[in-house]
VMD Tcl script that draws the C-alpha trace (Angstrom):
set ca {
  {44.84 24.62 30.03}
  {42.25 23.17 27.54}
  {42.73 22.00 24.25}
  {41.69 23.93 21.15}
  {38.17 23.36 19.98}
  {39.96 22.39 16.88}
  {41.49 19.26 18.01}
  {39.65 16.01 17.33}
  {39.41 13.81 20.04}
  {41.55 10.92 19.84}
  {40.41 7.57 19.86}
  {42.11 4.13 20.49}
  {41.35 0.98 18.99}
  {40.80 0.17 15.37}
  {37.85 1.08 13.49}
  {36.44 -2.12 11.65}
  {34.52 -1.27 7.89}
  {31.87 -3.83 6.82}
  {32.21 -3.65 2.68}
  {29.38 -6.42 1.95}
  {25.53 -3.97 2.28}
  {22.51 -5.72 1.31}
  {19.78 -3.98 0.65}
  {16.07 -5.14 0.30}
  {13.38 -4.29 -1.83}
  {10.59 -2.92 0.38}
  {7.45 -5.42 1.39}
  {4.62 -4.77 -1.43}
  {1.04 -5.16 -0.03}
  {-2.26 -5.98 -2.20}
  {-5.30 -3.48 -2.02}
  {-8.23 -6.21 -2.12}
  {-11.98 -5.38 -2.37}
  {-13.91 -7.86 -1.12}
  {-17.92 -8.83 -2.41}
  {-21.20 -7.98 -0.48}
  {-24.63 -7.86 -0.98}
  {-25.38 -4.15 -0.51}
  {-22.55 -2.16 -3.13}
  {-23.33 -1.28 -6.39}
  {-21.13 -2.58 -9.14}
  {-21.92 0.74 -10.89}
  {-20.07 2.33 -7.34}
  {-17.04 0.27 -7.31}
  {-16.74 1.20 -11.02}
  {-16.60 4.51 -10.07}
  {-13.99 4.24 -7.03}
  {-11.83 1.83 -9.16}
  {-11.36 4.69 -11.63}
  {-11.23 7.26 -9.15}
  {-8.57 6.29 -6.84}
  {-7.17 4.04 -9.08}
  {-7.01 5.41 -12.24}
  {-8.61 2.47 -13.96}
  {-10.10 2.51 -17.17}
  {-13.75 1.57 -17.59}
  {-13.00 -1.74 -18.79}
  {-10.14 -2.38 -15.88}
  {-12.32 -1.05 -13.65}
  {-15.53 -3.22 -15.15}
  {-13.48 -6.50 -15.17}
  {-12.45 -5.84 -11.25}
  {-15.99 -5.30 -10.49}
  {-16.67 -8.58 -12.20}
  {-14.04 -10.77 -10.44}
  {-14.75 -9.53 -7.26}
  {-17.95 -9.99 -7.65}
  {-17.48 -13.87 -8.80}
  {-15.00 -14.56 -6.35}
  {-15.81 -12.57 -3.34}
  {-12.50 -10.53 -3.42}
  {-10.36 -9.14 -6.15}
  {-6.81 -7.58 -5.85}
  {-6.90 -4.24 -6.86}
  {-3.29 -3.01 -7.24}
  {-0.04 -3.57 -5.09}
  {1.61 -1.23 -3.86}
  {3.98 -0.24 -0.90}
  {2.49 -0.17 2.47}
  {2.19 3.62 3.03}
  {0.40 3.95 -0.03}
  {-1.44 0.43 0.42}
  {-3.03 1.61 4.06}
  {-3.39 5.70 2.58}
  {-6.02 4.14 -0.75}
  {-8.08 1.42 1.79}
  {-8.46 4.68 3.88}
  {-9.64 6.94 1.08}
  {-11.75 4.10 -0.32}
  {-13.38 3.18 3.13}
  {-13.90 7.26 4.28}
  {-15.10 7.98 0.23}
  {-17.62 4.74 0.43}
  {-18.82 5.57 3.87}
  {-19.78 9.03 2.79}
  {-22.01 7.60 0.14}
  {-24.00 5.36 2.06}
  {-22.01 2.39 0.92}
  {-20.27 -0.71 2.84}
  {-18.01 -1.49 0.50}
  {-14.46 -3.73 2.44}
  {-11.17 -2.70 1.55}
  {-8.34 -4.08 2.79}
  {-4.26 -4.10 2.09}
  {-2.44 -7.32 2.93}
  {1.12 -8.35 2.51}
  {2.39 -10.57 -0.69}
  {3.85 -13.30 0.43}
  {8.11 -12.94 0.43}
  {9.86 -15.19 -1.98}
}
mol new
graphics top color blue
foreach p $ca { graphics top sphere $p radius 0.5 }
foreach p [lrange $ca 0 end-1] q [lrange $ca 1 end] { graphics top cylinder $p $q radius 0.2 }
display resetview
C-alpha cells in the first residue's frame, strides 16, 4: 500500500538558511558615437533627438564633442537597452545612406 498523495516526503538532514544576500546593481554600458568624415552633423542632430530624446542644444553640443574628439558618450544605460539604441541607430543610419559608428561599451566597475 502507497502513501497518500498528501504526505510530504520526508527528508533527513538539516536544512542550512544563508541570512546575509547581496545584491548588485546591474553593469551600466555607454552608447558612444564615434567621428567620420562622411556624416552630417545636421544627421546626428537628428538621431540624437530621435532616439534619444535630446534637445536641440543637447543634441548640438554632442554633435560638437564628437566631432572634436572623435567620440562622444551619448547616454548610459543598461546593456539590453545599450545594444537595442546602437542597433536602431546603426539600421536607422544605414537606411539613410549614412556610416555613422555606434557602439555600447561597459563603464568601468568601481
Amino acid at each position: 500500500m502507497s502513501s497518500p498523495p498528501n504526505k510530504a516526503p520526508e527528508q533527513s538532514g538539516d536544512l542550512e538558511l544563508v541570512e546575509h544576500h547581496e545584491t548588485k546593481r546591474p553593469r551600466r554600458y555607454s552608447v558612444i558615437f564615434h567621428n567620420d568624415d562622411y556624416t552630417t552633423m545636421e544627421f546626428v542632430v537628428h538621431v540624437l533627438r530621435k532616439f534619444f530624446r535630446k534637445t536641440e542644444t543637447e543634441a548640438t553640443h554632442i554633435m560638437l564633442n564628437v566631432h572634436h574628439r572623435g567620440y562622444g558618450i551619448v547616454g548610459v544605460y543598461t546593456r539590453d537597452v545599450a545594444e537595442t539604441k546602437v542597433s536602431q541607430v546603426s539600421q536607422y543610419a544605414k537606411s539613410q545612406g549614412h556610416p555613422l559608428k555606434c557602439t555600447a561599451e561597459p563603464e568601468d566597475e568601481e
